[in-house]
FIROTOR-5937 format. One record per residue (C-alpha): chain; residue number from 1; x, y, z. Coordinates in steps of 0.001 Angstrom, whole numbers, plus 500000, padded with zeros to 6 digits. Example, Ala and Ser with C-alpha at 12.3 -4.5 7.8 and 13.67 -1.06 7.14 Angstrom:
! FIROTOR-5937
   chain   resi       xx       yy       zz
       A      1   512300   495500   507800
       A      2   513670   498940   507140
! end
This chain:
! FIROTOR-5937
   chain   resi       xx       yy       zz
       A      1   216028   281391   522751
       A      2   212689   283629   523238
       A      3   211916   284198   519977
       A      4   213347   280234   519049
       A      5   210228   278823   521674
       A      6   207461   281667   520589
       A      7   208059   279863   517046
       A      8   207440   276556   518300
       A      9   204265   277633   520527
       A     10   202862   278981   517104
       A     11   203802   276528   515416
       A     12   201715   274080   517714
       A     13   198594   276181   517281
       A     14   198737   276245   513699
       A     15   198685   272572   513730
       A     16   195970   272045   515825
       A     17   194222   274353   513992
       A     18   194798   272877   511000
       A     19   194314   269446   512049
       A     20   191341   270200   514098
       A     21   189919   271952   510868
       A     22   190738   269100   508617
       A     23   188856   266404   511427
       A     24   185884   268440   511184
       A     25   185666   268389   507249
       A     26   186397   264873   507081
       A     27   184039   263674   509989
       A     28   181264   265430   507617
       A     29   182063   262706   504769
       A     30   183994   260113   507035
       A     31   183357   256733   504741
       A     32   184632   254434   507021
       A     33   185517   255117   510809
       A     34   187138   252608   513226
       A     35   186627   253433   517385
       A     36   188162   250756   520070
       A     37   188024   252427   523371
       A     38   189608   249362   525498
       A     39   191202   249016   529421
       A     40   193797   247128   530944
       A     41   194391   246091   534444
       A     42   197044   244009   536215
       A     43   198548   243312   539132
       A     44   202457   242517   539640
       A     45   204222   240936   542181
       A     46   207951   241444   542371
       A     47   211008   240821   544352
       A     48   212770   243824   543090
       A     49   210224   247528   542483
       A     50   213702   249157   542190
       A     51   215346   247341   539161
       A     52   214523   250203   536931
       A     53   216728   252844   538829
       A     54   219139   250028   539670
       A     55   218405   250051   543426
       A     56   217176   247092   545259
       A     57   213956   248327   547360
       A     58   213110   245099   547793
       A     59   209586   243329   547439
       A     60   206290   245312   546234
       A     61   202938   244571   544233
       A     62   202391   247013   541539
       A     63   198636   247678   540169
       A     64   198811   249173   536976
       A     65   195506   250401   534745
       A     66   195862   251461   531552
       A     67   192604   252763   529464
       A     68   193439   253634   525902
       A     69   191159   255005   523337
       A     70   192164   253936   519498
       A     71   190519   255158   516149
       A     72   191383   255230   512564
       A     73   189421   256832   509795
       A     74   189671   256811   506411
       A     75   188052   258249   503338
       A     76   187983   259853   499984
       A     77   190354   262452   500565
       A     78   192114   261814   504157
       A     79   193091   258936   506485
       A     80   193730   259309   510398
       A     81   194796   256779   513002
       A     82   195412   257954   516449
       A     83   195945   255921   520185
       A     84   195355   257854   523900
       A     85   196419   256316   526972
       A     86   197392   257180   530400
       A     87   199288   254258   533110
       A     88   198411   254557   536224
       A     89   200877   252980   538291
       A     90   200163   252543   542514
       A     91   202895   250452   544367
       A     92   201172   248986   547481
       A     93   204320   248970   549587
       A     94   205167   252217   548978
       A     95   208565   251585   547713
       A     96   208505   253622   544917
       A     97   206426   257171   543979
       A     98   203062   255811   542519
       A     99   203044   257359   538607
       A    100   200754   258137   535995
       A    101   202282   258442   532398
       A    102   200331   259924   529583
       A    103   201113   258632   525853
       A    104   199277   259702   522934
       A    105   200363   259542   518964
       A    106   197719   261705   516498
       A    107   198588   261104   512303
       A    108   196530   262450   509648
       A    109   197067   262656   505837
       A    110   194698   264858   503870
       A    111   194310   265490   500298
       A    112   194102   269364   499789
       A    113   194131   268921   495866
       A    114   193753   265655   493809
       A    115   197239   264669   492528
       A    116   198460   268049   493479
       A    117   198691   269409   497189
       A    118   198879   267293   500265
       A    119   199514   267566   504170
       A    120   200757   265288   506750
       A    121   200853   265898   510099
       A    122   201237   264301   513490
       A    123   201436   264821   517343
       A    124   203155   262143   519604
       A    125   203335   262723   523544
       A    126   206318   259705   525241
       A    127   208188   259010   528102
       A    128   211749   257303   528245
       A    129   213878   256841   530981
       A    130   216203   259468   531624
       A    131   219471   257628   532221
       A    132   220466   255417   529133
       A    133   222676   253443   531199
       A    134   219868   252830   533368
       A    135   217901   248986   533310
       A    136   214700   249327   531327
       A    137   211834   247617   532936
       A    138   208593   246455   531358
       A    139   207215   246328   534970
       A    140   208510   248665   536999
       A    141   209595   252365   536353
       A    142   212610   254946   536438
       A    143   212661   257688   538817
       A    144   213962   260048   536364
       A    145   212113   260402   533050
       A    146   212152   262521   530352
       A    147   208641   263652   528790
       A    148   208819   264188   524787
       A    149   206067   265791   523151
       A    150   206985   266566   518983
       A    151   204357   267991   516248
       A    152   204744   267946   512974
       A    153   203228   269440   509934
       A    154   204529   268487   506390
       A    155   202502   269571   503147
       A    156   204010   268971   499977
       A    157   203203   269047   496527
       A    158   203500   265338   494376
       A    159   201868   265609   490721
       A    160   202622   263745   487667
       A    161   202598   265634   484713
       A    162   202850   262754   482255
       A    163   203586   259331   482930
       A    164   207567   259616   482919
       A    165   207719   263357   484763
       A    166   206839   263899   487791
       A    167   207704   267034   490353
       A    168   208024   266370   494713
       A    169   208117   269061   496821
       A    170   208008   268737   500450
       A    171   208086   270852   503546
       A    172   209174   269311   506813
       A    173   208574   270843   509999
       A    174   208909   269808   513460
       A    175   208390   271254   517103
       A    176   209905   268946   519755
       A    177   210216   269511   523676
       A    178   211997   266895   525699
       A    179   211189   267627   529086
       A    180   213370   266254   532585
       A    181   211406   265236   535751
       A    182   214715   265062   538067
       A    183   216019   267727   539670
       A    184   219810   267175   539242
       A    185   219850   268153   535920
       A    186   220144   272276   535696
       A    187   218632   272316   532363
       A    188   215001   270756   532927
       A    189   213634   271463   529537
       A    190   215202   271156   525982
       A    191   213760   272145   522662
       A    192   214193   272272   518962
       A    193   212828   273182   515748
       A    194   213343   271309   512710
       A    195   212890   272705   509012
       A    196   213104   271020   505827
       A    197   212313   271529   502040
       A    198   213155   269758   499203
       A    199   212308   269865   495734
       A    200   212618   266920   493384
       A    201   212510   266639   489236
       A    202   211954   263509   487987
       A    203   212236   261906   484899
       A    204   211820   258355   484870
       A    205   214183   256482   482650
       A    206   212964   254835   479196
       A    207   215891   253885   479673
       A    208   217614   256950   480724
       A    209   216296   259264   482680
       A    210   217487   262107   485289
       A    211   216443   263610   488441
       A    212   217038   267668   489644
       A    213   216797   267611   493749
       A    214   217645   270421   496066
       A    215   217262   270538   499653
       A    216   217532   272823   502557
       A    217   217210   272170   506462
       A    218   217929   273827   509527
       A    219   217637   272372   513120
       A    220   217829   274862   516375
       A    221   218785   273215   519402
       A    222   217443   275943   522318
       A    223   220000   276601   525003
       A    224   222560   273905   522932
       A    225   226135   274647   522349
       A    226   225958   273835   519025
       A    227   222653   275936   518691
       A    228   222260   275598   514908
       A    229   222933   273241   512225
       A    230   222028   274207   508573
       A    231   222720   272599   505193
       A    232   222307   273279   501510
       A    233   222539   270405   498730
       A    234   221780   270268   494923
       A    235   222126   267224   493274
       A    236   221933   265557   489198
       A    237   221261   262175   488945
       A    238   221460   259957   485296
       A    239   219597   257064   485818
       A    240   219297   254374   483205
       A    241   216778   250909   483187
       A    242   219001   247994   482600
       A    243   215486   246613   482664
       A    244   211801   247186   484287
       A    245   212772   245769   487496
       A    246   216082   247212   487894
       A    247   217113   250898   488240
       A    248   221304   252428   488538
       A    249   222070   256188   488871
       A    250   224746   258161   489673
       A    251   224541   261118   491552
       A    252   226479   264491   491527
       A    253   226274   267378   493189
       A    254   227662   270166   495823
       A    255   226173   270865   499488
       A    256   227151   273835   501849
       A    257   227090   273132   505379
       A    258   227211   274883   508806
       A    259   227808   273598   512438
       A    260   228296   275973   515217
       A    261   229579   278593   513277
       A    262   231759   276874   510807
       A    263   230756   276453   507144
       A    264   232218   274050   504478
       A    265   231799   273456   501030
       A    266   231887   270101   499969
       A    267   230575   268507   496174
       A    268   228783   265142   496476
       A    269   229137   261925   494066
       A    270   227381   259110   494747
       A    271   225351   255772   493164
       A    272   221544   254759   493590
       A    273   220613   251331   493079
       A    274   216340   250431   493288
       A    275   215445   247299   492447
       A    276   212131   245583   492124
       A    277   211945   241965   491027
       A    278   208342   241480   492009
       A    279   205344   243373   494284
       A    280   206501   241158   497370
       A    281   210444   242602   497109
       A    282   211825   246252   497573
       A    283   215316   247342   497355
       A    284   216452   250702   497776
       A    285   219828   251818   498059
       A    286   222234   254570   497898
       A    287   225921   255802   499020
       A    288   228024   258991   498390
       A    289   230756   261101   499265
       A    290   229821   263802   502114
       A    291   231080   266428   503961
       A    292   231312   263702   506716
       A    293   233341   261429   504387
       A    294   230673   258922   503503
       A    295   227111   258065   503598
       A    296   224987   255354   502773
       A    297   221449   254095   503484
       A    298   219984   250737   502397
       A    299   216485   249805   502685
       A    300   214666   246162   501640
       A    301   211741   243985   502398
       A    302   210396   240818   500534
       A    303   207079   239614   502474
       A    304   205164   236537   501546
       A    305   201604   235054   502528
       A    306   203275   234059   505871
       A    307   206898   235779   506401
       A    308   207894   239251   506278
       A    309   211199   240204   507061
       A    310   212645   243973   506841
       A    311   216557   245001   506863
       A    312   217907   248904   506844
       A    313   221716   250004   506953
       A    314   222103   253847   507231
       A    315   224811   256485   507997
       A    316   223790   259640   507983
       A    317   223398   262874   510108
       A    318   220802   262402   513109
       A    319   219043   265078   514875
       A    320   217594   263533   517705
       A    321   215066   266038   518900
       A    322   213516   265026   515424
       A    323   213226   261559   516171
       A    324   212990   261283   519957
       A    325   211677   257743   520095
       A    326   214374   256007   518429
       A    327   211602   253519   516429
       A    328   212548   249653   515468
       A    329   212972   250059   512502
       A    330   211156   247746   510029
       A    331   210829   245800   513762
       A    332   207034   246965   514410
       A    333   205260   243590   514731
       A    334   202214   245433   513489
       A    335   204145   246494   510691
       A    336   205482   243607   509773
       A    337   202031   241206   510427
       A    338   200683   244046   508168
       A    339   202956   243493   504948
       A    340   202230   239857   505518
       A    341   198453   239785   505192
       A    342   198735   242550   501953
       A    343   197913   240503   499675
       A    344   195273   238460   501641
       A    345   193364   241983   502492
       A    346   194207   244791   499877
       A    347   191568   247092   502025
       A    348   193398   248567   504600
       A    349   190923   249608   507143
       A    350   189976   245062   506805
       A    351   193330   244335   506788
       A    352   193927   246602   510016
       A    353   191198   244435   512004
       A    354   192681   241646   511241
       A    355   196079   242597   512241
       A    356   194300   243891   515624
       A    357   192718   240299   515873
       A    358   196585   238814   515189
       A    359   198413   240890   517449
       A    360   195394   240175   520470
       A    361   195302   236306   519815
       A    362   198892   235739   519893
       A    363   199645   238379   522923
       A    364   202832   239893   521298
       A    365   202312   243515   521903
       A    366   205657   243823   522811
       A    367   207225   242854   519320
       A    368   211041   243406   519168
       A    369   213201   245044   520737
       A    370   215160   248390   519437
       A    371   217838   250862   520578
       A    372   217129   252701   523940
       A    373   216261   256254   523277
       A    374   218873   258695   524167
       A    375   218126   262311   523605
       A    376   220882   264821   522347
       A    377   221090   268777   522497
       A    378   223812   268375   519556
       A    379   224001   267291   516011
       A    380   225403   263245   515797
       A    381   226631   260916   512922
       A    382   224859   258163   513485
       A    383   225387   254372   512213
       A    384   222557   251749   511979
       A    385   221303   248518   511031
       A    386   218374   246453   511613
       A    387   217222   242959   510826
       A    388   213693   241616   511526
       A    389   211759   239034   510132
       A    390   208174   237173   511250
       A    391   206913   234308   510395
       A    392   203127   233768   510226
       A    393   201045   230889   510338
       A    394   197505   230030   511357
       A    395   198472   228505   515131
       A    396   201589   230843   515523
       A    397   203899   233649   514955
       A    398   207732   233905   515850
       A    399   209738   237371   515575
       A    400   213335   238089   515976
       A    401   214695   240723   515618
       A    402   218790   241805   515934
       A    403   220109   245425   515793
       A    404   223107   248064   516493
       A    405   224059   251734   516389
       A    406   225942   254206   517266
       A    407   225828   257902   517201
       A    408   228749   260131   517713
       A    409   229092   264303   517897
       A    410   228827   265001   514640
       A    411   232306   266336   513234
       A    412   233468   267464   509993
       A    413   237067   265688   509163
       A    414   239183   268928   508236
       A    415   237843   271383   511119
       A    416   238908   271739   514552
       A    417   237250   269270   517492
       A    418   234380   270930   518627
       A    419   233998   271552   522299
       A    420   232176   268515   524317
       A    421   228815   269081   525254
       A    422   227761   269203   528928
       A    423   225581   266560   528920
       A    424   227517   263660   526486
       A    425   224959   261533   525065
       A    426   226959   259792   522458
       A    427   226901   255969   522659
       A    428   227020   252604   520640
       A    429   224080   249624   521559
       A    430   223907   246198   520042
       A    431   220882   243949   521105
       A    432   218007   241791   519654
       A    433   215053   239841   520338
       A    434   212874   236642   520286
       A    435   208873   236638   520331
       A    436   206554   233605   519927
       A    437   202895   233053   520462
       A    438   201446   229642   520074
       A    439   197575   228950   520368
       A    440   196839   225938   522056
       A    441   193388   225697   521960
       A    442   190671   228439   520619
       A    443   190772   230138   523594
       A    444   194405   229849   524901
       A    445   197789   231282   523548
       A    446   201223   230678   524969
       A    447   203666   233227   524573
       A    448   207807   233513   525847
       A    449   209888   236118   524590
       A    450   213678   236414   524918
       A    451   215424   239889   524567
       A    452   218822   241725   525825
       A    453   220266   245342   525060
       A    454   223921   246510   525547
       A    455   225004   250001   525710
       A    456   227952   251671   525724
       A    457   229341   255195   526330
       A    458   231457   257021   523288
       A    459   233439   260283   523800
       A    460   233182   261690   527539
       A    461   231200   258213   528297
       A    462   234094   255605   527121
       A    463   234113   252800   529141
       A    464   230599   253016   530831
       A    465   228206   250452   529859
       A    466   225341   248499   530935
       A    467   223243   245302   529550
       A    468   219944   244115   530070
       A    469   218444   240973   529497
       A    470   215029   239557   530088
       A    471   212713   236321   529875
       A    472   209418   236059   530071
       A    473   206467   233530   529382
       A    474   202942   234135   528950
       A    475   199837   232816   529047
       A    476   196479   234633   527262
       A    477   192998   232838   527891
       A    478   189895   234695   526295
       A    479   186573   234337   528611
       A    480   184470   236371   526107
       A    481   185104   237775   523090
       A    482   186161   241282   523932
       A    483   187878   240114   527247
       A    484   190962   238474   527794
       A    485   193341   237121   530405
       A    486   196751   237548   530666
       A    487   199057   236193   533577
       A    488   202792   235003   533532
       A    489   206620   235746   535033
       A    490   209825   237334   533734
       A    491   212812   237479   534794
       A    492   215462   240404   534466
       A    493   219253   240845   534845
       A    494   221091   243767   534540
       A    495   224527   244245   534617
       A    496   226717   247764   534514
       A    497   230075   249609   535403
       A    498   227640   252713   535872
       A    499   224467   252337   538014
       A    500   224182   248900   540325
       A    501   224013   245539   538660
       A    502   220292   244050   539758
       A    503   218033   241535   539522
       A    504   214022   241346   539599
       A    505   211956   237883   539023
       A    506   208271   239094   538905
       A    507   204572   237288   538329
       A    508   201639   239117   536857
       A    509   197961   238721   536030
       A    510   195744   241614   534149
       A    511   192625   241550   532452
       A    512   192272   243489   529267
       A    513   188784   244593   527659
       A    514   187277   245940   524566
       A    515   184771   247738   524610
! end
């Protein structure tokens, strides 16, 4: 476990060498450079300051300020977009601990060599609450938290020898740290390492073509029982044009795996389907036999000058330490205002003030909701799917979004059960949500949003489950035009065979400014 965390603490100063290195280059011959330092205040009144940690502690007002610094840059040969911010959080009553909760995200691409070498890398610092089963609040906070801090550095190799062939190689990396606040758990800090490489071959079909891919990863979980999880793959894939817009392969290959000591070797058959009709829709999909029976993973989006919409199917292995803010996927209402206004604004850095202006005018930050992050120290199978569409026009915007999942100690089929792990975190959720914004007048927007969660316990956890659900409406005036106004009420219900079932109905006014 030593030598496990001295990799990870050199692996973080490599990166911030290397990013710090690449930020200094590119601030030399930035082209275009976007700063928004802004700050957020409000004040909350509520019936309820416990409804996080599902105990009733009755009435409190909450002052919250949240400064947060924002900048993208772009140019020739990089791009980087990055957010700081740190809540303070007082309660006047004293009813719960005051807190202050750091979050920060760092993302840079850089071109090393023109259509040759490349690097990504990132740094994200977030806190989620600590017990799944646990109501989440938007206004008030859990006692027990988890702090996850995860860097990653990827540089890979994409060139195009001729217009058909074309060679991918890519090295993953990730250092992540999920760190407990409470001091019930015995194990207050977890950690894991992450390594992946894989090497693609591609020959585009005209109108056959193949593909040569081969792929290695390894995950360490520090202090897990199942410490270690590696696998091995080589795949061939045909692929034949039935015509420009549509693409079918088929896929064989053989994979060795290993989990906690036990290795298998499986082959692998599988199709590929991509399919383009036109630059507004993107299909991608795939399925094949595995060492964990099946697999599949299905990814489209079709936008338009005022909708975008997003849906993604997957089963596959999930490492959570990798991922530790379970994202909605294709649910980001940035994301999704983003693909909309494409075509309007080809330049991204225009096209991202614009979506800034969108998201402030309408006053739906909060987008959709997604699965509640649960951290594992193990390996899982996990099952998804995710639906979201908005729907854009000039005097509105409405988002829903509907999702589930479940992820389950991953298992191969023919091997013994492995042993449970101490702490279980396997679970199944199933929730969605509503978001509109309506400006009234210039200066006025109306918002109401409409969202609930359910979670439920799998293995050691059967039976245990809780659900959330919230309302909440909105109003955003702007008095100048870097200031706003926000005030409005929610109400929250949460109900569960785990923690106690609660209730909060809350009213709240904040000011935010842009500097």
């Amino acid at each position: 476990a030593t030598m496990a965390i001295t990799r990870i603490e050199r692996g973080r100063w490599w990166l911030a060498i290397l990013i710090g290195g690449q930020c200094w280059a590119s601030t030399a011959a930035a082209q275009t450079w976007r700063v928004e330092p802004s700050i957020k205040a409000t004040t909350t009144a509520t019936n309820n300051s416990g409804f996080a940690s599902a105990t009733d502690l009755g009435g409190d007002v909450i002052l919250e300020v949240t400064p947060r610094l924002a900048a993208t840059g772009r140019g020739a040969m990089y791009t980087l977009n990055g957010t700081v911010q740190a809540d303070s959080v007082t309660y006047t009553r004293n009813t719960v601990a005051n807190q202050f909760i750091p979050k920060a995200n760092l993302a840079a691409n850089a071109t090393a060599i023109d259509r040759w070498l490349y690097l990504d890398a990132g740094v994200e610092l977030e806190q989620f609450t600590g017990n799944p089963f646990s109501a989440a609040s938007s206004g008030s906070l859990p006692e027990q938290r988890r702090r996850a801090t995860q860097y990653r550095l990827s540089p890979y190799i994409d060139h195009a020898f001729t217009p058909s062939v074309s060679l991918l190689y890519r090295s993953d990396n990730a250092w992540s740290r999920v760190t407990r606040n409470d001091a019930v758990t015995a194990q207050q800090r977890s950690e894991s390492e992450l390594h992946s490489h894989s090497l693609a071959f591609i020959q585009r079909p005209l109108p056959f073509g193949y593909a040569l891919e081969a792929k290695q990863e390894a995950v360490d979980f520090v202090g897990g029982e199942s410490s270690r999880v590696e696998s091995e793959s080589a795949r061939a894939v045909l692929t034949y044009a039935v015509d420009p817009t549509l693409i079918l392969g088929a896929v064989m290959g053989a994979e060795r795996n290993t989990i906690a000591s036990s290795t298998s070797r499986e082959t692998i058959r599988g199709l590929r389907v991509r399919w383009r009709p036109s630059e507004r829709t993107d299909l991608d999909a795939s399925a094949e036999r595995r060492f964990f029976n099946s697999g599949w993973n299905l990814t489209w989006s079709h936008r338009s000058p005022f909708a975008a919409m997003n849906l993604d199917l997957s089963k596959q292995v999930a490492s959570r330490p990798t991922s530790i803010v379970l994202a909605n996927t294709g649910g980001d209402l940035r994301r999704l205002i983003d693909a909309a206004y494409t075509t309007r604004f080809p330049n991204p850095t225009e096209r991202a003030a614009v979506v800034d202006a969108a998201l402030a005018t309408f006053g739906a930050s909060a987008g959709t909701t997604g699965p509640i992050a649960v951290f594992s120290d193990y390996a899982q199978l996990e099952r998804r799917a995710a639906f979201t569409v908005a729907f854009l026009s000039p005097l509105s915007v409405l988002t829903v979004g509907l999702f589930s999942s479940e992820a389950i100690q991953l298992q191969r089929p023919d091997a013994p059960a492995l042993p449970l792990p101490p702490i279980n975190a396997d679970n199944a959720q199933i929730g969605g949500s509503a978001v509109f914004g309506r400006r009234l007048t210039t200066t006025f927007t109306l918002g109401a949003s409409l969202s609930g969660v359910k979670i439920e316990g799998r293995g050691t956890a059967q039976g245990q489950s809780t659900s959330t659900k919230t309302a909440s409406l909105s109003g955003n005036q702007q008095v100048a035009p870097t200031t706003r106004l926000v005030g409005g009420a929610r109400r929250q219900i949460s109900n569960s065979n785990v923690v106690r079932s609660t209730r909060e109905t809350a009213a709240f006014i904040g000011i935010e400014h842009r500097f």
